[in-house]
N, CA and C atoms as an extended XYZ file, in Angstrom:
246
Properties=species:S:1:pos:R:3:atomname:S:1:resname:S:1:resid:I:1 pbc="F F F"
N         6.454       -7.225        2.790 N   UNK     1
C         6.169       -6.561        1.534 CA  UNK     1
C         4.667       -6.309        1.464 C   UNK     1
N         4.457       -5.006        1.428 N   UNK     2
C         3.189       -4.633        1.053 CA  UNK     2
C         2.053       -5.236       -0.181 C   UNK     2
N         1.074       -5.130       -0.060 N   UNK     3
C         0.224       -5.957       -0.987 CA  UNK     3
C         0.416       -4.646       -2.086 C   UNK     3
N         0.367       -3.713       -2.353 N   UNK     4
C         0.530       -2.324       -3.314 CA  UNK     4
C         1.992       -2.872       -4.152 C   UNK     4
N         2.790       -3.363       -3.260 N   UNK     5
C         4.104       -3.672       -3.904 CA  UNK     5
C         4.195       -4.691       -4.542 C   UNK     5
N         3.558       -5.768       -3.953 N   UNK     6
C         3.186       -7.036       -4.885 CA  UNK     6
C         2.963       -7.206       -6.057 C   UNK     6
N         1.473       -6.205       -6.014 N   UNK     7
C         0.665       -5.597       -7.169 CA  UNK     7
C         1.903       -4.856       -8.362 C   UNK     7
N         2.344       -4.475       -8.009 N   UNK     8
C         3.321       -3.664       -8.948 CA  UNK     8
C         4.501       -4.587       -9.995 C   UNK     8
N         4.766       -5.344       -8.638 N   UNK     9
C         5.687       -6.478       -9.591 CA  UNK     9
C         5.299       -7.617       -9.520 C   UNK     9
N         4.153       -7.965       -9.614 N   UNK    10
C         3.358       -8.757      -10.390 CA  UNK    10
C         2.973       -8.344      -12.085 C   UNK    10
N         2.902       -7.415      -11.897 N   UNK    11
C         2.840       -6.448      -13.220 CA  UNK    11
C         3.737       -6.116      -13.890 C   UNK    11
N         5.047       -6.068      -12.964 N   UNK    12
C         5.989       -5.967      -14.192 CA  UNK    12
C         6.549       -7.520      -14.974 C   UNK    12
N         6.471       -8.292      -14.058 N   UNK    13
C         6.379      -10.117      -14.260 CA  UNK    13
C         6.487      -10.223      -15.117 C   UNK    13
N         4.880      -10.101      -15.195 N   UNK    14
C         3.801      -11.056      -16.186 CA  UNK    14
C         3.689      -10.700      -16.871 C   UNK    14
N         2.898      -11.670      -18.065 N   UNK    15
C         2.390      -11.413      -19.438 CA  UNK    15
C         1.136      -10.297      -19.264 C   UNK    15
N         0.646      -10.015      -20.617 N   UNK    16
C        -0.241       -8.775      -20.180 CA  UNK    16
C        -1.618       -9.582      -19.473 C   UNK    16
N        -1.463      -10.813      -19.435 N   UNK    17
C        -3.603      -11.598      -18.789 CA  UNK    17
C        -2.601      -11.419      -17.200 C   UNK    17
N        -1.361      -11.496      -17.336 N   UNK    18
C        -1.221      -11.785      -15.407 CA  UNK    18
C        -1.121      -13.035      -15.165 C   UNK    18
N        -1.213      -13.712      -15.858 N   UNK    19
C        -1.828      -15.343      -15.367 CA  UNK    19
C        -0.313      -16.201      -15.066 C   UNK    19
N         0.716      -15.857      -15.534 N   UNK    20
C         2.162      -16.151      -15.251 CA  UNK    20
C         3.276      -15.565      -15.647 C   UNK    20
N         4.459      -15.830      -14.861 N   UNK    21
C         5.414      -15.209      -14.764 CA  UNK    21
C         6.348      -15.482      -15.825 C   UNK    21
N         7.145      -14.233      -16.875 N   UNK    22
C         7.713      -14.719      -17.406 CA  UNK    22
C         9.229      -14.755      -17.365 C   UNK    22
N        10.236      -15.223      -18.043 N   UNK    23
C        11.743      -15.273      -17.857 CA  UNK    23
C        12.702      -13.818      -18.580 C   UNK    23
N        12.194      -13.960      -19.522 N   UNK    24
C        12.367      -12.559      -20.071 CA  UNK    24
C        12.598      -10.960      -19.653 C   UNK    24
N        11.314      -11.179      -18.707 N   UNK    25
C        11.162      -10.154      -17.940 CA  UNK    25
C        11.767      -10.173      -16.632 C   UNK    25
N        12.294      -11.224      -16.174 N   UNK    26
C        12.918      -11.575      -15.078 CA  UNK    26
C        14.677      -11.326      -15.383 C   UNK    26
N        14.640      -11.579      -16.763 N   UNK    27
C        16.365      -11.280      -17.227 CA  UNK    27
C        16.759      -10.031      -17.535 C   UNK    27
N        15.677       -9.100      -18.036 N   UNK    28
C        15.634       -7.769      -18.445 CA  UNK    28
C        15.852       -6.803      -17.486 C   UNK    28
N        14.913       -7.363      -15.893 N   UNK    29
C        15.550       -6.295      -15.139 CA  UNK    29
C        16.379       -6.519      -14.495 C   UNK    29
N        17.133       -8.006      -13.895 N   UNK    30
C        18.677       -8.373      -13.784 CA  UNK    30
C        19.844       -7.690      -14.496 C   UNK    30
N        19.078       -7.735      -15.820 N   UNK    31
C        20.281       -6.944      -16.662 CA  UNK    31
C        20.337       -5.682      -16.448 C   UNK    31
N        19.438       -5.020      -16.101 N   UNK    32
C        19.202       -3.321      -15.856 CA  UNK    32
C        20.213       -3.600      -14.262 C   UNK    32
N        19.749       -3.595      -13.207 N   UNK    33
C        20.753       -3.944      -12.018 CA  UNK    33
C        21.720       -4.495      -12.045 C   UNK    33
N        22.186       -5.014      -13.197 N   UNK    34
C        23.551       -5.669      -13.072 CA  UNK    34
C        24.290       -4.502      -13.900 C   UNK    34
N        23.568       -3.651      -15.089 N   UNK    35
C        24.755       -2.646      -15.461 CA  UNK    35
C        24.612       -1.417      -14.741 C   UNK    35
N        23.604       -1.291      -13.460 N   UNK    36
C        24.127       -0.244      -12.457 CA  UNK    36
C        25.151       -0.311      -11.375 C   UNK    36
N        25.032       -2.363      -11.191 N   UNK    37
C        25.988       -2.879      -10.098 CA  UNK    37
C        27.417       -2.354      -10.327 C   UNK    37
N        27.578       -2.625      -12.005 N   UNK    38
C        28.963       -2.755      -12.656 CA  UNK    38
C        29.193       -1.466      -12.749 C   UNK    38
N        28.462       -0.365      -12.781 N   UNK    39
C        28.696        0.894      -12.386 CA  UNK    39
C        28.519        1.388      -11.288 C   UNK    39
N        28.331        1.099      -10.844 N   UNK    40
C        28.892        1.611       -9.053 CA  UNK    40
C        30.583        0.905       -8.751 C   UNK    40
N        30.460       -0.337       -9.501 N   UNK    41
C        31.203       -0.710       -8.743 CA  UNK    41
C        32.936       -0.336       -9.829 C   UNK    41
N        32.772        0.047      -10.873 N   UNK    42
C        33.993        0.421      -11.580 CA  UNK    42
C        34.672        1.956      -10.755 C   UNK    42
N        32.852        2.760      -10.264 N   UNK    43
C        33.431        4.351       -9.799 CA  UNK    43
C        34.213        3.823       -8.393 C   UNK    43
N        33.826        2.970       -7.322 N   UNK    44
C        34.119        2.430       -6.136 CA  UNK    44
C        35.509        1.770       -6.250 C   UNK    44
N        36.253        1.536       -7.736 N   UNK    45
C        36.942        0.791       -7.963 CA  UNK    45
C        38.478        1.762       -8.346 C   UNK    45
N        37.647        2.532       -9.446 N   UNK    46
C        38.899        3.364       -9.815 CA  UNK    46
C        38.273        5.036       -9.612 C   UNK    46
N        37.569        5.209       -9.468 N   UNK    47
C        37.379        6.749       -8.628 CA  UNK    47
C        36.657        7.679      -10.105 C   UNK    47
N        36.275        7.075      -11.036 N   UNK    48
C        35.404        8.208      -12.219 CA  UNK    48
C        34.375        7.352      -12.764 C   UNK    48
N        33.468        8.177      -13.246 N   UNK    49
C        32.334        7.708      -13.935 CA  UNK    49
C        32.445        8.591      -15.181 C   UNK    49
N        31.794        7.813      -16.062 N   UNK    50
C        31.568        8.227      -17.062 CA  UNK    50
C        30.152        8.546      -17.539 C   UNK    50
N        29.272        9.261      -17.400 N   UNK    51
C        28.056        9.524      -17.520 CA  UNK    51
C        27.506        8.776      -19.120 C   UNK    51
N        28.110        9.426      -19.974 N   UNK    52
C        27.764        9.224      -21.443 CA  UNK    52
C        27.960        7.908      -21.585 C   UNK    52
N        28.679        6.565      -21.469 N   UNK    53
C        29.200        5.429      -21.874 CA  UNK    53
C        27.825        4.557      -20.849 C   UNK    53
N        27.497        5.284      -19.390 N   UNK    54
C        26.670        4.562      -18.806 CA  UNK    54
C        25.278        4.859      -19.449 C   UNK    54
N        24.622        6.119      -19.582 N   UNK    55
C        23.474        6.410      -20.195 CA  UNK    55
C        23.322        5.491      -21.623 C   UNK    55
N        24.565        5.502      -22.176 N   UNK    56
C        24.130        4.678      -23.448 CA  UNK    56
C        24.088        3.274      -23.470 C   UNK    56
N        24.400        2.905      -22.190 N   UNK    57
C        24.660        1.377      -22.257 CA  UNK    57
C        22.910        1.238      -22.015 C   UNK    57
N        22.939        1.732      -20.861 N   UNK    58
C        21.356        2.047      -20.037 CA  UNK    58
C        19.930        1.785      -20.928 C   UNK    58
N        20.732        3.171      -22.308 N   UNK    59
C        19.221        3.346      -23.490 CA  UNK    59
C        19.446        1.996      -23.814 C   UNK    59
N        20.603        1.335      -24.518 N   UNK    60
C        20.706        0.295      -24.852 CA  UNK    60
C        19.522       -0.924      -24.648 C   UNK    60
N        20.178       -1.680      -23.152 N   UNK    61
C        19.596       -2.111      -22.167 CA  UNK    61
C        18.050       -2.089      -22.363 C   UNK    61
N        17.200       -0.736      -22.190 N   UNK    62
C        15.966       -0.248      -21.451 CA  UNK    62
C        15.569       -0.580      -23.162 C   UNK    62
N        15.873       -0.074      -24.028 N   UNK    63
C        15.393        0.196      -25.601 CA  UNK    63
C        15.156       -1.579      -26.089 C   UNK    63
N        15.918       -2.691      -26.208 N   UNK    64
C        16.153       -3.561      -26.802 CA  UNK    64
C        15.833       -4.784      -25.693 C   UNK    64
N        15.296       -4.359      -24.520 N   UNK    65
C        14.247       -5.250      -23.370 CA  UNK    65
C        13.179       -4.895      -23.461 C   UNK    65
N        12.654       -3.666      -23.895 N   UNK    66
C        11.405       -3.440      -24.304 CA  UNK    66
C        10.935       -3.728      -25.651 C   UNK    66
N        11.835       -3.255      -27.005 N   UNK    67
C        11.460       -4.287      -27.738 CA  UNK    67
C        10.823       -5.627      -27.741 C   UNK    67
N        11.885       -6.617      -27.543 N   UNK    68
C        11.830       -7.898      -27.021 CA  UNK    68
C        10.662       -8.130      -26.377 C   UNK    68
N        10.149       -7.551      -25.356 N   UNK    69
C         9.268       -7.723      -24.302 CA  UNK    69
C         7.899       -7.607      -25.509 C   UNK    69
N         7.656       -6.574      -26.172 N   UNK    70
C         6.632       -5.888      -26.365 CA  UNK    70
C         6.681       -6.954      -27.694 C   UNK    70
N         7.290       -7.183      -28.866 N   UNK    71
C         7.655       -7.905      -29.951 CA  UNK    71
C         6.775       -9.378      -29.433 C   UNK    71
N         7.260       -9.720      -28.595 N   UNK    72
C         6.629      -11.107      -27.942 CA  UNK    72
C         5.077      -10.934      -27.576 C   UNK    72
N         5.029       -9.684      -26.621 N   UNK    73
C         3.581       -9.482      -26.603 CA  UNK    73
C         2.478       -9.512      -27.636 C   UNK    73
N         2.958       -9.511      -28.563 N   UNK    74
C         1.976       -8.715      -30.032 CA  UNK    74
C         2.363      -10.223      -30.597 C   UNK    74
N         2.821      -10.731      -30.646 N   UNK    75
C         2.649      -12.489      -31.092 CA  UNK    75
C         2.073      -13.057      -30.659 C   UNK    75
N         2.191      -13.564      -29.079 N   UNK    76
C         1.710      -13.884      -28.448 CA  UNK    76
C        -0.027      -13.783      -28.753 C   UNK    76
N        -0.400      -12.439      -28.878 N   UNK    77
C        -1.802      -11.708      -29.213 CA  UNK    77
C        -1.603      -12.390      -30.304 C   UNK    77
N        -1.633      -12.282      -31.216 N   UNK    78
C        -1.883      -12.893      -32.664 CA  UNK    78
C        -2.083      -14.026      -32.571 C   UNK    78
N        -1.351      -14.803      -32.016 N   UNK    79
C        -1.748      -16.236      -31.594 CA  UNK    79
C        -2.876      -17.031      -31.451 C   UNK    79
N        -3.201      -16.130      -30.231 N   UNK    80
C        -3.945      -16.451      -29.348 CA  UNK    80
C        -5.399      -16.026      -29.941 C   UNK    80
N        -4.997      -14.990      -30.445 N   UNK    81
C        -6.566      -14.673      -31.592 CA  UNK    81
C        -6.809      -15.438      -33.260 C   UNK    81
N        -5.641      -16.013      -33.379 N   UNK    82
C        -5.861      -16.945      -34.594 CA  UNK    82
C        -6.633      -18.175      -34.426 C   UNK    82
């Protein structure tokens, strides 16, 4: 693995200082790969996809891990500046 690649997901990890890794962010994109797994593997299974039911699961997913993610960030900050 390239040091460029490191760099990248080190960044997606971590908190915004970098200084450690968090769980959150480690479950958020499990969950993103696990509802593409489960879609590959329903079309591999019974032969259709459904575009609309996956995109919305997807916004879902991407919308309410970034919340979360970002919600924590901005506390975190407050915190840390109180």
């Amino acid at each position: 693995m390239g040091v460029a690649m490191r760099k990248i997901l080190k960044d997606w990890f971590t908190a915004p200082g970098n200084k450690h890794y968090e769980a959150g962010r480690f479950l958020w994109f499990i969950s993103v790969l696990a509802a593409i797994g489960y879609s590959g593997a329903h079309l591999a299974m019974n032969g259709e996809y459904d575009i609309l039911s996956f995109g919305g699961g997807m916004a879902a997913l991407i919308a309410a891990g970034g919340w979360g993610v970002g919600a924590k960030d901005v506390a975190g900050a407050k915190a840390r500046a109180a």
